[in-house]
C-alpha positions as CSV (number, residue, x, y, z in Angstrom):
1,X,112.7,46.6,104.1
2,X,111.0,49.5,106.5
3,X,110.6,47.0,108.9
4,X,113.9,45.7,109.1
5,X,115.3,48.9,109.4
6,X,112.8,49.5,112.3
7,X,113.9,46.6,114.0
8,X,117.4,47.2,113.6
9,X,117.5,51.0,114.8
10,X,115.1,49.5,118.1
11,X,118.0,46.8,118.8
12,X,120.7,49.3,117.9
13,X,119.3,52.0,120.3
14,X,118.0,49.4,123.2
15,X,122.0,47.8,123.2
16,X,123.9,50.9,122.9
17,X,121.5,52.4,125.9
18,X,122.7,49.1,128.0
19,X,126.3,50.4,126.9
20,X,126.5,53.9,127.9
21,X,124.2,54.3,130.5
22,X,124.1,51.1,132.7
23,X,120.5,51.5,133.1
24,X,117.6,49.6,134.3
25,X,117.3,46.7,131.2
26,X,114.5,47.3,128.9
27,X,112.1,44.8,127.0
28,X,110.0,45.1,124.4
29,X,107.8,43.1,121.6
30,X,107.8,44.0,117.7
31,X,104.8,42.9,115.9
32,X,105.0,43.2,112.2
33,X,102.1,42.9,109.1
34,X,99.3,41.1,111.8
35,X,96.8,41.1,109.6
36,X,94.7,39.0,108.7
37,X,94.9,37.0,111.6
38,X,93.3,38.7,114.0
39,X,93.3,35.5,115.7
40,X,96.8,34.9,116.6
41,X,97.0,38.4,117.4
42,X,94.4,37.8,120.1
43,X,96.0,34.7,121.4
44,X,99.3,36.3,121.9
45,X,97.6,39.4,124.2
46,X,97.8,37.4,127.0
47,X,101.4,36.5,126.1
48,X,102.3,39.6,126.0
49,X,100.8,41.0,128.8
50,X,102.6,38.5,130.9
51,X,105.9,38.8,129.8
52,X,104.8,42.6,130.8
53,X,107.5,44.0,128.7
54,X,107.8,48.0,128.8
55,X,106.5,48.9,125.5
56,X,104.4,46.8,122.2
57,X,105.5,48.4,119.1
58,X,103.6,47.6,115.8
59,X,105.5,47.7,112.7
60,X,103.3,48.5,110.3
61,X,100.9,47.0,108.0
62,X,98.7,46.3,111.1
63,X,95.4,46.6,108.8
64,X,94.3,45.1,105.4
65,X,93.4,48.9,104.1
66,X,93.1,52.0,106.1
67,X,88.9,51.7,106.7
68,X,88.0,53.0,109.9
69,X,86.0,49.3,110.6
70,X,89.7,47.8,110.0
71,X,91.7,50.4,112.9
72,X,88.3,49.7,115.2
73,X,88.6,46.1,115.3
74,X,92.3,46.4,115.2
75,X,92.6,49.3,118.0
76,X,90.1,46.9,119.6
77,X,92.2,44.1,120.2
78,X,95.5,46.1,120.6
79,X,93.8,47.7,124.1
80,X,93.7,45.0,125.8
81,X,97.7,45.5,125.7
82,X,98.9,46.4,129.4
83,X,102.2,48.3,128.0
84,X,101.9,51.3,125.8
85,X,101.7,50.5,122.7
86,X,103.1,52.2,119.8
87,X,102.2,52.2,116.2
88,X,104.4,52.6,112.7
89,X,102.4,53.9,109.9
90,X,103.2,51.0,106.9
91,X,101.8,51.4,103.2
92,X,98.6,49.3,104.1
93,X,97.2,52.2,106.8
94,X,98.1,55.0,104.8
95,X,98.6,54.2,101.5
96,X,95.5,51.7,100.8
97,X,93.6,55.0,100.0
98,X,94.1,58.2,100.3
99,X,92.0,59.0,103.0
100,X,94.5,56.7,105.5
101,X,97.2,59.5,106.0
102,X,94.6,61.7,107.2
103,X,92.8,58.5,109.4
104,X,96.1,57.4,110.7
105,X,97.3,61.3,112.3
106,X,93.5,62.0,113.2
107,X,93.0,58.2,115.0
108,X,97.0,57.2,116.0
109,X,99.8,59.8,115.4
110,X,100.4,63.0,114.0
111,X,103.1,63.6,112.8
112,X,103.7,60.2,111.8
113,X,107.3,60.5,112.8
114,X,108.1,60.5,116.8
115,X,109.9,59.9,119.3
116,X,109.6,57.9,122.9
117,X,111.8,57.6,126.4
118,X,111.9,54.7,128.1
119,X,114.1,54.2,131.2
120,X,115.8,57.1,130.3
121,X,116.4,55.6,126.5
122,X,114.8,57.5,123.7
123,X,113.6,55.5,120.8
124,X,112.4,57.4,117.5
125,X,110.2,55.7,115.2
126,X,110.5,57.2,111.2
127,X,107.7,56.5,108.8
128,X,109.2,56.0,105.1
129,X,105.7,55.7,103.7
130,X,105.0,58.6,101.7
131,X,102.9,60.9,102.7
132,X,101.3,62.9,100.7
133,X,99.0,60.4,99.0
134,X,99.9,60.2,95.2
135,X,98.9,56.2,92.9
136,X,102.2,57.0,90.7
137,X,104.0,56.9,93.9
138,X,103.3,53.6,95.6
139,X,106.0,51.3,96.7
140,X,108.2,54.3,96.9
141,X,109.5,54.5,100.1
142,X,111.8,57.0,102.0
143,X,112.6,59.0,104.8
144,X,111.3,62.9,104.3
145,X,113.6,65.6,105.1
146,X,111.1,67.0,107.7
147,X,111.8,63.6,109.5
148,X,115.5,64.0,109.0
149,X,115.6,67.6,110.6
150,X,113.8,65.7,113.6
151,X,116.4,63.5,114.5
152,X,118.7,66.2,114.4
């Protein structure tokens, strides 16, 4: 469901930027749960690079479990990526144990909430993965008040 509502705020914000602002256009590729076929996500680099759209965005669940071997091979791939590239923190990098919260802001993003201009657009990326690491709480997802006073 995090993803979908991902997706939909990207499209919603990338349109209504067309709409208001008659800017330059902008492109851009989703990827969403890529593992564990590393494969295919190799294959599609050069895709991707020659379509040379002006920003990647992963949607989370980019690694089987939050193991810094998984983010190396991962992050090893993803460099070869000529746009920037941005990452969304799903349940697999910071939920699969409770040391990926602290991995994913040490290695990717902290916080793991942002924001990004492109062409004058600004996209913001929410994580509604909890967290503050907690078993009882898994597969609860939503958006922290912290992240609501950011888009504000």
């Amino acid at each position: 469901m995090k993803k979908i509502t991902l997706i939909i705020v990207l499209t919603i914000l990338a349109l209504a930027s067309g709409i208001n602002a008659q800017s330059e256009e902008i492109t851009f590729i989703a990827f969403g749960h890529t593992y564990p076929d590393y494969d295919a996500l190799n294959h599609s680099i050069n895709l991707v690079n020659k379509e040379n759209p002006d920003f990647v965005v992963f949607l989370g669940d980019s690694v089987p479990t939050a193991e810094e071997k998984y983010w190396k091979e991962f992050l090893s791939i993803t460099s070869r990526i000529s746009a920037p590239v941005y990452f969304v923190p799903g349940n697999h990098e910071v939920e699969s144990q409770s040391a990926g919260v602290d991995y994913f802001k040490m290695n990717v993003y902290d916080p793991m909430y942002w924001n990004f201009t492109v062409k004058g657009t600004t996209f913001i990326i929410l994580n509604t993965v909890l967290e503050t690491y907690d078993e009882s709480k898994v597969n609860k997802y939503d958006v922290s008040s912290d992240q609501i006073n950011f888009i504000k």
